[in-house]
VMD Tcl script that draws the C-alpha trace (Angstrom):
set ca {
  {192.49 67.68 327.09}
  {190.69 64.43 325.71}
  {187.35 66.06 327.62}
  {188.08 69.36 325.53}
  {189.07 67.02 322.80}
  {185.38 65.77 322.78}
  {183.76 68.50 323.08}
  {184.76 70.49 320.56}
  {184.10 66.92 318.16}
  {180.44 67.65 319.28}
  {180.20 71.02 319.01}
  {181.65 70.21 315.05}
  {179.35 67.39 314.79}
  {176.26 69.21 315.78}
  {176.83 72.32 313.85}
  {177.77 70.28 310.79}
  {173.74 68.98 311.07}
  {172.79 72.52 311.43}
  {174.25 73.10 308.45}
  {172.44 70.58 306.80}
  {169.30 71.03 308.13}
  {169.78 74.54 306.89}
  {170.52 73.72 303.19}
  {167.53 71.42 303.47}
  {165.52 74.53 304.52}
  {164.49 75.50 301.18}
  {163.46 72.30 299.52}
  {160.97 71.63 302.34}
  {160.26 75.36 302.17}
  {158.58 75.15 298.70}
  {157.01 71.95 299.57}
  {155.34 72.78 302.51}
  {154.27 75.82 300.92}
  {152.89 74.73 297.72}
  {150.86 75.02 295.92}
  {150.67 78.92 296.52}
  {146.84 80.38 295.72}
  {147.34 81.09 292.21}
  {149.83 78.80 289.56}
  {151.31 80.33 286.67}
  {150.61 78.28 283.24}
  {152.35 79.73 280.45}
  {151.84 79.23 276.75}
  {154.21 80.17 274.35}
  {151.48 80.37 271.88}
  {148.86 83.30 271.30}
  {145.45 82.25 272.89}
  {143.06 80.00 270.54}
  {145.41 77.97 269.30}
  {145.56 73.75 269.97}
  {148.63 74.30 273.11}
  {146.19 76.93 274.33}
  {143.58 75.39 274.41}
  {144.65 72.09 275.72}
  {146.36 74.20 278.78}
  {142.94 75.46 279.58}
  {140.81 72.77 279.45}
  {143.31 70.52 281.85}
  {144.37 73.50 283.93}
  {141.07 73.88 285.12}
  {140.54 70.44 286.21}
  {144.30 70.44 287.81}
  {143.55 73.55 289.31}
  {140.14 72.00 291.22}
  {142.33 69.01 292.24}
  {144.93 71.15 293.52}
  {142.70 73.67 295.34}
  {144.24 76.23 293.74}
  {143.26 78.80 290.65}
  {146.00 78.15 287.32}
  {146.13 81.15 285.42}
  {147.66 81.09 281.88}
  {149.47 83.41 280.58}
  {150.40 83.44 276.64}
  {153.89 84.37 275.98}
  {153.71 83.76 272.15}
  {156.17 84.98 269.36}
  {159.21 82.82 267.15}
  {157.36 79.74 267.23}
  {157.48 79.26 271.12}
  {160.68 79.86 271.83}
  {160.23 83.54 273.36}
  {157.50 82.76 276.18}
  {159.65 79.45 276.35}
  {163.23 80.85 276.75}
  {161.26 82.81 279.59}
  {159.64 80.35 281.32}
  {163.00 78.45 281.73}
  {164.20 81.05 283.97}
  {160.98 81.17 286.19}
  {161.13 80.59 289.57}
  {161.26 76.22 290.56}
  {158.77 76.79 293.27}
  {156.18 74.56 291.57}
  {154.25 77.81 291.26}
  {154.89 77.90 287.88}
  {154.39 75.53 285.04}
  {154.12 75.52 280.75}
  {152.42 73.64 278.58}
  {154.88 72.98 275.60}
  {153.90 72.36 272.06}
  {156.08 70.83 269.58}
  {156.55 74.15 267.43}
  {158.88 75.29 270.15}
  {161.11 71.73 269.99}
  {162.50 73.36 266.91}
  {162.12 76.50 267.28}
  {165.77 77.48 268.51}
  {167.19 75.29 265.48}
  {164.69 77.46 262.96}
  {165.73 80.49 263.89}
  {169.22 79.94 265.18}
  {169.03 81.44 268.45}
  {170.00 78.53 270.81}
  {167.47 79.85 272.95}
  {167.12 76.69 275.19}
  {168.03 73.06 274.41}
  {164.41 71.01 275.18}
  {166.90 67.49 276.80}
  {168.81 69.70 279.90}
  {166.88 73.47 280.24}
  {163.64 72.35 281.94}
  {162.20 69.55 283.71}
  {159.43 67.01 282.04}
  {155.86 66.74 284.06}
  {153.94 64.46 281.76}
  {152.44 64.29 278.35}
  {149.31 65.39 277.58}
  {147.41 65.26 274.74}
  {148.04 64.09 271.25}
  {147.27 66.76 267.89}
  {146.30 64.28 264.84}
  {147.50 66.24 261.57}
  {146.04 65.61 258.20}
  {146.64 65.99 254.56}
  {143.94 67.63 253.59}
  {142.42 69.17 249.63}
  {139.98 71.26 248.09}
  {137.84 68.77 246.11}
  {136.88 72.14 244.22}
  {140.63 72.74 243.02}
  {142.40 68.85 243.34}
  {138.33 67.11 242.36}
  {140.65 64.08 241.31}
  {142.70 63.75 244.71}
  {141.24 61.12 246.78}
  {143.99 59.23 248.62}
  {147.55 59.38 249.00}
  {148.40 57.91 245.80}
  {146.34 60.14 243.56}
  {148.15 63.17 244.67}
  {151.30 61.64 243.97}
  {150.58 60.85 240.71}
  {148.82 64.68 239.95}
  {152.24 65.85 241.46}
  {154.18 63.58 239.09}
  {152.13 64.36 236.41}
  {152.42 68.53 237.03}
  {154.42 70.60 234.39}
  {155.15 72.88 237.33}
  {155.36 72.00 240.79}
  {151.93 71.54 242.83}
  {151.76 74.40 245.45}
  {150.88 72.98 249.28}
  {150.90 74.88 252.04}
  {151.42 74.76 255.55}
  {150.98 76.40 259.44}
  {154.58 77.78 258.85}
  {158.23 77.20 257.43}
  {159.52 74.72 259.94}
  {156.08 73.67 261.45}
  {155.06 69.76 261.65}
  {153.36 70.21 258.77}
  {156.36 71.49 256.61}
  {158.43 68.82 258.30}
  {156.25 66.24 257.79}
  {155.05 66.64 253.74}
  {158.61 67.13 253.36}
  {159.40 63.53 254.70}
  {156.55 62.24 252.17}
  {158.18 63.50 249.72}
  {161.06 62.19 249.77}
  {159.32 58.59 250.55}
  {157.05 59.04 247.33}
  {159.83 60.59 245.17}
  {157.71 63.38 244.01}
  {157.97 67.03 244.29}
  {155.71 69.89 245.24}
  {156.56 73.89 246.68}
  {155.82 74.98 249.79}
  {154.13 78.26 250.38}
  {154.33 78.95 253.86}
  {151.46 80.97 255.72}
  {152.27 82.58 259.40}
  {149.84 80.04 261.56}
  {146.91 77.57 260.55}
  {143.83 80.03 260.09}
  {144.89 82.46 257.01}
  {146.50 79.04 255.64}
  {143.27 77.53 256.01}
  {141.42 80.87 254.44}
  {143.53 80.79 251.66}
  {142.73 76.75 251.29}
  {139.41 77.28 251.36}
  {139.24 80.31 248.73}
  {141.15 78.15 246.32}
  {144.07 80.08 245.99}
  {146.31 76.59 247.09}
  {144.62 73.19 247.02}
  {146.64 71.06 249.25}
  {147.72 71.56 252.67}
  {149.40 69.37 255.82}
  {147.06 70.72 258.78}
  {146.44 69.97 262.33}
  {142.96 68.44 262.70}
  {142.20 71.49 265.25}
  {142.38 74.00 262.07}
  {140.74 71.45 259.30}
  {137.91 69.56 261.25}
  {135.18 72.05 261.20}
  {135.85 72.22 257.30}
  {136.25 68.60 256.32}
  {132.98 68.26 258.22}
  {130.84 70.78 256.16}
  {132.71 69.28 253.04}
  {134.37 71.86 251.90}
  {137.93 69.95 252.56}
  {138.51 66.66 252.06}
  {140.91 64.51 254.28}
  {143.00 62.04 252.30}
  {145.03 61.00 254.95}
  {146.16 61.18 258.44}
  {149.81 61.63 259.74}
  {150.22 59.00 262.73}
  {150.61 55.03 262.10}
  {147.05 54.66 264.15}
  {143.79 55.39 262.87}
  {142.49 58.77 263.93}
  {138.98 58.68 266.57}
  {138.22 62.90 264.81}
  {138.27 61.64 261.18}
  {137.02 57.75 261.53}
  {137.33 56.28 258.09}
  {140.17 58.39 256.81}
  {143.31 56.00 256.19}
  {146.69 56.93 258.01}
  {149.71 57.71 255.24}
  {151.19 54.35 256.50}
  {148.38 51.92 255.04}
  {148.70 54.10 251.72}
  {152.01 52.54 251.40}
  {154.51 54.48 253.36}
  {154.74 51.83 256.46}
  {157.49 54.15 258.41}
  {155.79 57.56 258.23}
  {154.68 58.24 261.88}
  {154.26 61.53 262.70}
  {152.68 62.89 265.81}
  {152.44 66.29 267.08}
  {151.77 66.52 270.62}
  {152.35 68.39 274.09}
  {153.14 68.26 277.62}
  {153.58 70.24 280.85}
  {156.94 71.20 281.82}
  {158.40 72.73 284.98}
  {161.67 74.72 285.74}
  {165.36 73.10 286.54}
  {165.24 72.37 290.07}
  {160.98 71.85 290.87}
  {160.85 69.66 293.90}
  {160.40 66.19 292.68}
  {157.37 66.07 295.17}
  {155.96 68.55 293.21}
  {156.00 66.99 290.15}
  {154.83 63.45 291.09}
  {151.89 65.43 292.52}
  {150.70 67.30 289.14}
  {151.99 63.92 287.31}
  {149.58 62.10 289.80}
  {146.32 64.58 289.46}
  {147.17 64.43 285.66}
  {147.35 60.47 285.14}
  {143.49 61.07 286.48}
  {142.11 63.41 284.74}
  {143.13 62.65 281.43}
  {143.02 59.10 281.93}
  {139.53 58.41 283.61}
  {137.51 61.73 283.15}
  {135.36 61.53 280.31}
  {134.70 65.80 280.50}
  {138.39 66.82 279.71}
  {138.62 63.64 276.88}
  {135.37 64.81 275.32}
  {136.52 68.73 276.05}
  {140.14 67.72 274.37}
  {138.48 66.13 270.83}
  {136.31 69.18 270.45}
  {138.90 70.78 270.04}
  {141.07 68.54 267.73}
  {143.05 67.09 270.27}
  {143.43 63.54 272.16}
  {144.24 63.23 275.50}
  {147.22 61.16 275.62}
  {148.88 60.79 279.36}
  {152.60 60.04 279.79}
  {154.80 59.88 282.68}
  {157.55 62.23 282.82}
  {160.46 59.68 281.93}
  {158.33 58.78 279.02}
  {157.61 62.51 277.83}
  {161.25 62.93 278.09}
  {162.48 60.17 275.91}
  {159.51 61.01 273.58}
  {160.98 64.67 273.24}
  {164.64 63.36 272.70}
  {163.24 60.65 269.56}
  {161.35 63.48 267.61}
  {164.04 66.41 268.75}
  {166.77 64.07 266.42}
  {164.20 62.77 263.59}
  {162.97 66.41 262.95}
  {166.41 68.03 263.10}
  {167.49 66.01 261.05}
  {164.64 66.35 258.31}
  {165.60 70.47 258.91}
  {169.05 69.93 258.22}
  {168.65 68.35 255.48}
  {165.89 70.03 253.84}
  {167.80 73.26 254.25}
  {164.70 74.75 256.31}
  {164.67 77.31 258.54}
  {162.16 79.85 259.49}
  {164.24 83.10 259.04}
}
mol new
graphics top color blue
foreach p $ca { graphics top sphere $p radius 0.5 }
foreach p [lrange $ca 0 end-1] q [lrange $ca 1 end] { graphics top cylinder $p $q radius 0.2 }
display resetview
């Protein structure tokens, strides 16, 4: 009996560690087979714009590193959250990865679809490049607006509210003038344009004269001088428009605002996988001097973060911008 006793303890014992071994299978499955020939990059933005962009220019170098081609795909619609409320339901194989731009943090509270929540529906990979915003005027319709403090005081001084404009109700730059507002105690109206370029038409034909734009949409017009910057958004000074004073040393000492973006991978990507692409990425936009140069071209900053960081990043500006929405009343339908 104790002999029968003993064996059938083994027999339990060893198929308990098949068992194991088998619900390991998987996991060391997808590691051992990635990264597959081709990875899947997916924008939630139509092609051409900063997120696209900045997806192409480091997917390229990733892909090199990686020995692999990265395709993107643009899912774009609602501000990000379609190709984004997609994506989250990809396969975790580490075949498939997004770059995520910060239109799609509030997207789901803009148009009230609870489409994802950005703190539990998808994994952080690292952040990866900064997307300096400006406040920017047509000398030939605001000639007197120079600085931060002279357009306050033409908005004070306004019979009628001074029109602005921005990317879209509920983009940064909505968000963001709205906030500066409220600092400088002076009013203007939004009129909302659907994305940067017709805003930036529009700007440019004189039909508005202000406008809260990335740097991506602006530069190539501040440069010819037919815009003038009067400001930039984050506390730092700005490497694309050297000489142009940050809201904060025009007196507002708390505005910080930052647009930004970072890859992101499904729930449940092997954590191998992602210290990998975190690895290749902390290289390339950290030491090589193409993708920097490649990344300010095109309005942007390369700005590497570690996925804890990315994550905590996302959580700060996911509660400051909600709360700005809520109580601005904004939304985007």
């Amino acid at each position: 009996m104790k002999q029968a006793q003993l064996t059938r303890r083994h027999l339990l014992a060893t198929g308990a560690a098949g068992a194991l071994c088998t619900l390991g299978l998987p996991a060391f499955a997808a590691d051992a087979a990635w990264p597959a020939k081709i990875i899947k990059m997916v924008v939630a933005f139509p092609a051409g714009g900063p997120t696209d962009t900045a997806a192409r220019i480091v997917s390229q170098k990733l892909g090199e590193r990686l020995g692999v081609s990265i395709v993107v795909d643009n899912r774009p619609g609602a501000s990000g959250s379609i190709g984004t409320a997609t994506f989250i339901k990809l396969p975790a194989d580490g075949n498939t990865l997004s770059m995520f731009g910060m239109p799609a943090l509030l997207a789901p509270l803009l148009y009230g679809n609870n489409a994802y929540d950005v703190e539990k529906d998808f994994m952080c990979v690292a952040t990866v490049y900064d997307l300096p915003m400006a406040i920017v005027v047509n000398p030939a319709v605001m000639p007197g607006v120079d600085s931060v403090q002279t357009l306050i005081a033409q908005a004070k001084a306004a019979k009628t509210p001074l029109n602005y404009t921005s990317s879209g109700a509920g983009s940064f730059g909505h968000l963001a003038m709205e906030q500066l507002k409220d600092l400088g105690k002076f009013d203007m109206q939004h009129v909302p344009y659907r994305g940067s370029a017709p805003a930036v038409t529009d700007l440019l034909g004189g039909q508005l004269g202000i406008m809260f734009a990335d740097v991506v949409a602006a530069l190539p017009h501040i440069k010819s001088g037919k815009l003038r910057a009067i400001a930039v958004s984050s506390a730092r000074a700005n490497v694309l428009l050297p000489g142009i004073k940050t809201v904060s040393a025009q007196g507002f000492p708390n505005f910080d605002f930052d647009s930004w973006g970072g890859l992101i991978a499904p729930l449940g990507t092997p954590a191998s996988v992602v210290a990998r692409i975190n690895k290749e990425l902390a290289d390339i936009l950290s030491k090589d001097k193409e993708v920097q140069e490649k990344l300010v071209n095109a309005g942007a900053i390369a700005a590497y973060q570690p996925a804890e960081a990315m994550r905590k990043r996302l959580a700060t500006d996911r509660a400051r911008w909600t709360k700005i929405a809520k109580d601005k009343n904004i939304s985007a339908i």
